[in-house]
C-alpha positions in Angstrom: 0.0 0.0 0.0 2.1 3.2 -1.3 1.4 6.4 0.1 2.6 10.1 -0.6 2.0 13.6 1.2 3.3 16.4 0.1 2.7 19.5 2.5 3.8 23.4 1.9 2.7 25.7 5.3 3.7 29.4 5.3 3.6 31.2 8.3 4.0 35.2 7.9 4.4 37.1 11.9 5.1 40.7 12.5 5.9 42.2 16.0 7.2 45.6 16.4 8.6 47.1 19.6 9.1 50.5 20.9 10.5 52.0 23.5 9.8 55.0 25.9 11.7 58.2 24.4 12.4 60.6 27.4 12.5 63.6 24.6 9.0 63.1 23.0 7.1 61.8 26.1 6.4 59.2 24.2 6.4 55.3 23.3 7.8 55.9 19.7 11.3 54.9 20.1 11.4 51.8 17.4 13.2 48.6 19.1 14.7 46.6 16.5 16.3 44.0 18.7 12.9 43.0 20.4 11.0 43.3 16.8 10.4 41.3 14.0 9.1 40.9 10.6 9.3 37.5 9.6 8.3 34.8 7.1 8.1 31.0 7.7 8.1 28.1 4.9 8.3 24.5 6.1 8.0 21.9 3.0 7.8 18.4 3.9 7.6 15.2 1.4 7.3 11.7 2.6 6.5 9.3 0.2 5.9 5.5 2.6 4.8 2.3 1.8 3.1 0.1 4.2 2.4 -3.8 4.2 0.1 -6.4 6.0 -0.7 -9.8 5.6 -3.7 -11.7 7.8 -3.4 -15.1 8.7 -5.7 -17.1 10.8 -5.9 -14.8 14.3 -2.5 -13.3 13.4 -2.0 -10.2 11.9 1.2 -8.5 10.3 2.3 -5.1 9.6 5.4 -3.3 8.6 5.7 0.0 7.0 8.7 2.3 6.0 8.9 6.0 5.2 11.5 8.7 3.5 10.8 11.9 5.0 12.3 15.2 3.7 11.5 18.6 5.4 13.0 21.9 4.6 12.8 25.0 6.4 13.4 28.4 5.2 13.0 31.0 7.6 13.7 35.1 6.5 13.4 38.0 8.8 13.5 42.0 7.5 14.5 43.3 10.2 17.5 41.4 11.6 19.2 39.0 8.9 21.3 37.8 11.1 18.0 35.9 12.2 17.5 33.9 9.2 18.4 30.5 8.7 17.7 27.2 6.4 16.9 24.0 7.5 17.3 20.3 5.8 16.6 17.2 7.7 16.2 13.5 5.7 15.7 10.7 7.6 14.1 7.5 7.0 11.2 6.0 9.9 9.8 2.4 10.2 7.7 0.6 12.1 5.9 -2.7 12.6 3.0 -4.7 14.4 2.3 -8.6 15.1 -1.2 -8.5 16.8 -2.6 -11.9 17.5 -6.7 -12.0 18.1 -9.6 -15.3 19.2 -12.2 -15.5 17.0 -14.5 -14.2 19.9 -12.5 -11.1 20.3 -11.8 -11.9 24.2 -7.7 -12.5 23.8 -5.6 -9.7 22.7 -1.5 -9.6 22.6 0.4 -7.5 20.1 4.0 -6.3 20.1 4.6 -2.7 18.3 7.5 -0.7 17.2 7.9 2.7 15.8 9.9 5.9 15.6 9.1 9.6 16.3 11.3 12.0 15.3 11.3 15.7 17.0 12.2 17.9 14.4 14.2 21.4 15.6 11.8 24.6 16.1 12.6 27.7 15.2 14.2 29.1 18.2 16.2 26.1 18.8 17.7 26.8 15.2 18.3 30.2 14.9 21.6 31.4 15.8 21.4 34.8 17.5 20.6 35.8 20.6 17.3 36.4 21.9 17.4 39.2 24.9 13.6 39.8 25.4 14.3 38.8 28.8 17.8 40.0 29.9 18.3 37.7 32.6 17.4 34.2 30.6 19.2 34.9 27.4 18.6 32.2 24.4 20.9 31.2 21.2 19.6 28.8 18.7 22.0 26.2 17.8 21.7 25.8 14.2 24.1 22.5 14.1 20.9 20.6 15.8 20.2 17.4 14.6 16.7 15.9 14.9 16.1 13.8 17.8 14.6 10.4 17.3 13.0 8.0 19.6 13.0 4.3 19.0 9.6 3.1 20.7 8.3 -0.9 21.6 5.3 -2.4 22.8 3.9 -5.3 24.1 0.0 -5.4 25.0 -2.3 -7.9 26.6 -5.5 -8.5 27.2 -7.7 -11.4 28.5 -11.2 -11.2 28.6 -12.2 -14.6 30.8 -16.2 -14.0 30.3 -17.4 -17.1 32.3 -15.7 -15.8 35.5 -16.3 -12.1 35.0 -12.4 -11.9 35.0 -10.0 -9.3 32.7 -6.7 -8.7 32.8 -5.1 -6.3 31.1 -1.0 -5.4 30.7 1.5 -3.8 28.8 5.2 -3.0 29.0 7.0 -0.1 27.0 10.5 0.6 26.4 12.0 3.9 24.8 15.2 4.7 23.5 16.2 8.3 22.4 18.9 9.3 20.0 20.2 12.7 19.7 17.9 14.0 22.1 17.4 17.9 22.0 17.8 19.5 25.3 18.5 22.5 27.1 22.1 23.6 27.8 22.0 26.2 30.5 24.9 28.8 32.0 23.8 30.8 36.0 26.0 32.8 36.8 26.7 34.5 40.2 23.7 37.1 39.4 21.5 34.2 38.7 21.4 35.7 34.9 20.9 32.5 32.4 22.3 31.8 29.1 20.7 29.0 26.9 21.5 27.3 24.5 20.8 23.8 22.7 22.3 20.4 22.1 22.0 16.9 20.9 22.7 14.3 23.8 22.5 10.3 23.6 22.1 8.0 26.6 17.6 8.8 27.5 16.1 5.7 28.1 13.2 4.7 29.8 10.9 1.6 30.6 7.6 1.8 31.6 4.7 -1.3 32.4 1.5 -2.3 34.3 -0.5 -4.9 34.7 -4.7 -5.0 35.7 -6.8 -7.1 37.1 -10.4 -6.9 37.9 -12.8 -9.5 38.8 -17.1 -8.8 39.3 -19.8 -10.7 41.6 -23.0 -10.4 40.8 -26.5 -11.4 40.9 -30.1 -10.0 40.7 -29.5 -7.2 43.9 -26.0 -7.3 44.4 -23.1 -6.2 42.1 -19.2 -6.1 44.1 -16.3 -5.1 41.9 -12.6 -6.0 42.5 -9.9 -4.5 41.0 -6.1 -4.1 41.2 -3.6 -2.4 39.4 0.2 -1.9 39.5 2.5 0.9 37.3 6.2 0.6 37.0 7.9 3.3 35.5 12.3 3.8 35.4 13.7 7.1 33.2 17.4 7.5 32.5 17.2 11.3 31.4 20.8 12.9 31.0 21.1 16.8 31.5 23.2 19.7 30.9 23.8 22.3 33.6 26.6 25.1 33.8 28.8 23.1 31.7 27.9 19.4 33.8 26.3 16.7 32.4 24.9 14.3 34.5 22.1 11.5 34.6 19.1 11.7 36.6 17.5 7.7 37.8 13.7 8.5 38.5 11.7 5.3 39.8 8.1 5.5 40.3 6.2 2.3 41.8 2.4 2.6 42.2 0.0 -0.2 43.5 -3.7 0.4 43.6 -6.8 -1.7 44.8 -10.7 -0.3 44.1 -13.7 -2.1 45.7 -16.8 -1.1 45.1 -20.6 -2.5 46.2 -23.7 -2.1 45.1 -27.1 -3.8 46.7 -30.6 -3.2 45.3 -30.4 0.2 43.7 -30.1 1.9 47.1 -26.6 1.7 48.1 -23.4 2.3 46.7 -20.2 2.1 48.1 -16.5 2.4 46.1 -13.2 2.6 47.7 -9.9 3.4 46.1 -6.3 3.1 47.7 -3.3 4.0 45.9 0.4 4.4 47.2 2.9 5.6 45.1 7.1 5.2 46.2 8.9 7.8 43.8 13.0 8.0 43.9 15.1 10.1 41.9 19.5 9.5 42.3 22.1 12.0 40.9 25.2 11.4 39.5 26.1 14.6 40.7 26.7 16.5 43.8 24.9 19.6 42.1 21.4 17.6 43.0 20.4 15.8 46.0 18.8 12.4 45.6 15.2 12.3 46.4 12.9 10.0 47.8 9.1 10.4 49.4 5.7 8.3 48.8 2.3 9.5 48.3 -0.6 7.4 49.2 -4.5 7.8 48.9 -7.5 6.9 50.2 -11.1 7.6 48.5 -14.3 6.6 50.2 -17.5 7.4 47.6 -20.9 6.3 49.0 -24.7 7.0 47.7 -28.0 5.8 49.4 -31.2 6.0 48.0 -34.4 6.5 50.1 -37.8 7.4 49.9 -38.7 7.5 46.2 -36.2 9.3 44.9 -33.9 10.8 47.2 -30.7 10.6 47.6 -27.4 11.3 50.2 -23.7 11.3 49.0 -20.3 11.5 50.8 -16.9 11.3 50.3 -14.5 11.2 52.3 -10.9 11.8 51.0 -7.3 11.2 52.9 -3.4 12.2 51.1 -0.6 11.8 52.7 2.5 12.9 51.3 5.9 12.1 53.2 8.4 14.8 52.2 7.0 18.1 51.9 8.5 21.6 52.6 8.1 22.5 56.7 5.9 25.1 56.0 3.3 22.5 54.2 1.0 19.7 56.2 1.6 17.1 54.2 -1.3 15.0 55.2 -5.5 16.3 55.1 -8.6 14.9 54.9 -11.8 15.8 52.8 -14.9 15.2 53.2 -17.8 16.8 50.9 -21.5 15.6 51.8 -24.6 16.2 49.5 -28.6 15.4 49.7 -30.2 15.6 46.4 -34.0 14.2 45.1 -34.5 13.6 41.2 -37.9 15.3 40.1 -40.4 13.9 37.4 -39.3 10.6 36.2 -35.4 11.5 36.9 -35.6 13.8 34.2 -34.5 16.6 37.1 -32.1 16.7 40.1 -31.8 18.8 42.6 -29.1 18.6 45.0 -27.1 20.7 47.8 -23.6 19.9 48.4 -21.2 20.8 50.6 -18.0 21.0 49.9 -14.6 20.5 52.4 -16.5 20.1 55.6 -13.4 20.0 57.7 -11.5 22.9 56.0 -8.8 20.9 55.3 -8.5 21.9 51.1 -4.9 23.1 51.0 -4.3 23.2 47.5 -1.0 21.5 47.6 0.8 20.1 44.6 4.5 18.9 44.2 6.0 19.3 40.3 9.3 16.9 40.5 12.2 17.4 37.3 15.3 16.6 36.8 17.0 19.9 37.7 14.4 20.8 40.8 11.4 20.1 42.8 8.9 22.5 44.2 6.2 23.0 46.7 3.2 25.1 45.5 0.6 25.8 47.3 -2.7 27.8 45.7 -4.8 30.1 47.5 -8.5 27.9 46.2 -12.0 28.1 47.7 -12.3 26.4 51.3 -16.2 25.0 53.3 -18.9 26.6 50.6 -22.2 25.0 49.8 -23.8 24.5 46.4 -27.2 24.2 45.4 -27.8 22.6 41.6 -30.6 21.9 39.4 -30.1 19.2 35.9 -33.2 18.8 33.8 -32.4 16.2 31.0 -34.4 17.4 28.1 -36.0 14.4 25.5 -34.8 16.2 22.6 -32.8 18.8 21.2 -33.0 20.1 17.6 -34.9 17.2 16.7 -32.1 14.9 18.1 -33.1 12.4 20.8 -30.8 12.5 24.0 -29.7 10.0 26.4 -32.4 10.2 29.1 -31.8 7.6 31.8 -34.9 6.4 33.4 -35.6 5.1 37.0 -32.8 2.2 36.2 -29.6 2.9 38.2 -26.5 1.1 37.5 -24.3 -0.4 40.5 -21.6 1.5 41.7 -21.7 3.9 39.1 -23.8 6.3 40.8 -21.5 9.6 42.0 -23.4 12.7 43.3 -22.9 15.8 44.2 -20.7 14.8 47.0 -17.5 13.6 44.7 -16.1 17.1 43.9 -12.4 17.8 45.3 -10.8 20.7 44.6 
């Protein structure tokens, strides 16, 4: 199967500066530096061809493709700005997917290529200054980073004994890799520049299982889980490379109940062990865990009335001293659906015991940090749904008085 694309964009930007002259008073002072005028023409031509063959439950796929992009870029103002681009490189890929005739067994094992192509201020070889203490060059040496990715999938649908299970792994290997190269100095001014680095790995896998009991009242669902993740990620900082080792194991369980559309119950525990080493002494090695626990329950009385919680718990173990790092939440709502559940109304409230600290953690290679947002704390919320039958002549998806096990999640399931 022989393919060709042929695409032409053009991208045209103006941006014109000025500066406050003291003579005139007056913003009229014309920056030529911080300005531009520029035109942008990327071609790319990739002619691929791509072949499968189907035998029995097994399927097979291979395809290969000659890619050829070139970039032109021209700016009026500053010459020195523009540059042109030529990257050829070839990209394959292939598939073995093996499938019962009753759909229930899936395995497959994948690989492809991605290529990250250069932008235009990774290429450009002057110095941008529109913030003076983070200056930027473009490297226009840069070579395209690719990234050789493979697969393997599973999944087992076991019918008769209301059983799935579910995996994959993933491994990723990048060459040429474009990063940041970055200079502080003693003022904490930055200078930037770019590179191709080899050496990024990573693996990545998990593996599900869930199993349900049921019968005409009762519905209980069981389910486990379990993520893996390991990244070798090499960086450049003031002139030092070194490799960052970030682990990340996360088991989770979920159990939820169900009896007689009038209660529901689900409960979800995850714990997550995260650990990062340096080669360096620049960086300390870190290591903390997270872990969660989520309580969701709905009962139904009278007709059609109904009374949600949930109760929340985080804990994380390393956080700055001036963060707690452990709260609880606990939002609680009382609702009634109105004519034939085509209406709810409901009134919620939301973090009952104050405890909504708006915490969150961003972990890179070069730095963590601690954030903590200023968000709305103990506020009530009255709501109304009506589910209209139609809307410009299309019918919608009205639920009736049926309600579905453990699927039910009110007003009470908001976290901020």
């Amino acid at each position: 199967m022989p393919r060709y694309k042929a695409t032409v964009i053009t991208t045209k930007s103006e941006k014109y500066i000025y500066d406050f002259d003291d003579a005139s008073e007056e913003y009229n002072d014309f920056n030529e530096l911080l300005s531009s005028d520029s035109k942008y023409v990327t071609t790319t031509l990739r002619p691929a061809l791509k072949l499968r063959y189907q035998y029995k439950e097994l399927r097979f796929e291979v395809e290969g493709a000659y890619t050829n992009t070139y970039r032109d870029y021209e700016d009026e103002l500053v010459t020195a700005r523009d540059f042109k681009a030529d990257f050829d490189y070839l990209t394959y890929s292939g598939r073995v997917r093996y499938r019962d005739e009753n759909g229930y067994k899936n395995i497959s094992l994948e690989y492809d290529q991605n290529v990250d192509l250069p932008s235009v201020g990774q290429l450009q070889p002057v110095e941008n200054v529109s913030n003076i203490t983070h200056v930027i060059v473009g490297n226009p040496l840069l070579k395209p980073g690719i990234s050789h990715n493979a697969r393997f999938q599973y999944q087992n649908n076991l019918a008769y004994n209301n059983i799935n299970i579910s995996g994959n792994l993933r491994a990723q290997f990048i060459k040429d890799k474009i990063i940041n190269s970055t200079i502080t100095d003693a003022d904490l001014n930055r200078y930037t520049t770019y590179s191709n680095i080899d050496g990024d790995y990573s693996y990545t896998g998990n593996v599900a299982v869930s199993k349900s009991y049921f019968n005409r009242k009762t519905n209980i669902n069981l389910n486990a889980r379990f993520n893996a993740n390991y990244k070798n990620s090499l960086s450049i900082q003031n002139d030092v490379k070194f490799t960052a080792k970030t682990t990340v194991l996360k088991p989770s369980f979920s159990f939820s109940y169900s009896y007689d559309n009038k209660v529901d119950v689900t409960t979800t525990y995850s714990y997550s062990q995260n650990k990062s080493i340096y080669d360096t002494d620049a960086f300390n090695d870190n290591s903390y865990f997270v872990q969660n626990l989520d309580i969701n329950s709905n009962v139904f009385f009278l007709k059609n009335s109904f009374l949600s919680n949930r109760v929340s718990y985080r804990y994380n173990s390393r956080v700055g001293d001036e963060f707690d790092g452990d709260a609880v939440f606990l939002n609680a709502g009382l609702g009634v659906e109105l004519w034939d559940n085509k209406a709810t109304l409901s009134v919620v409230a939301y973090d009952m015991l104050g405890k909504n600290n708006g915490y969150r953690r961003s972990v890179t290679e070069t730095y963590i940090q601690d954030v903590e947002n200023k968000i709305l704390e103990q506020y009530f919320m009255l709501t109304f749904v009506y589910k209209f039958g139609s809307f410009a002549g299309q019918k919608m998806n009205v639920q009736g008085k049926n309600r579905s096990g453990g699927g039910r999640s009110r007003g009470g399931s908001r976290r901020n």
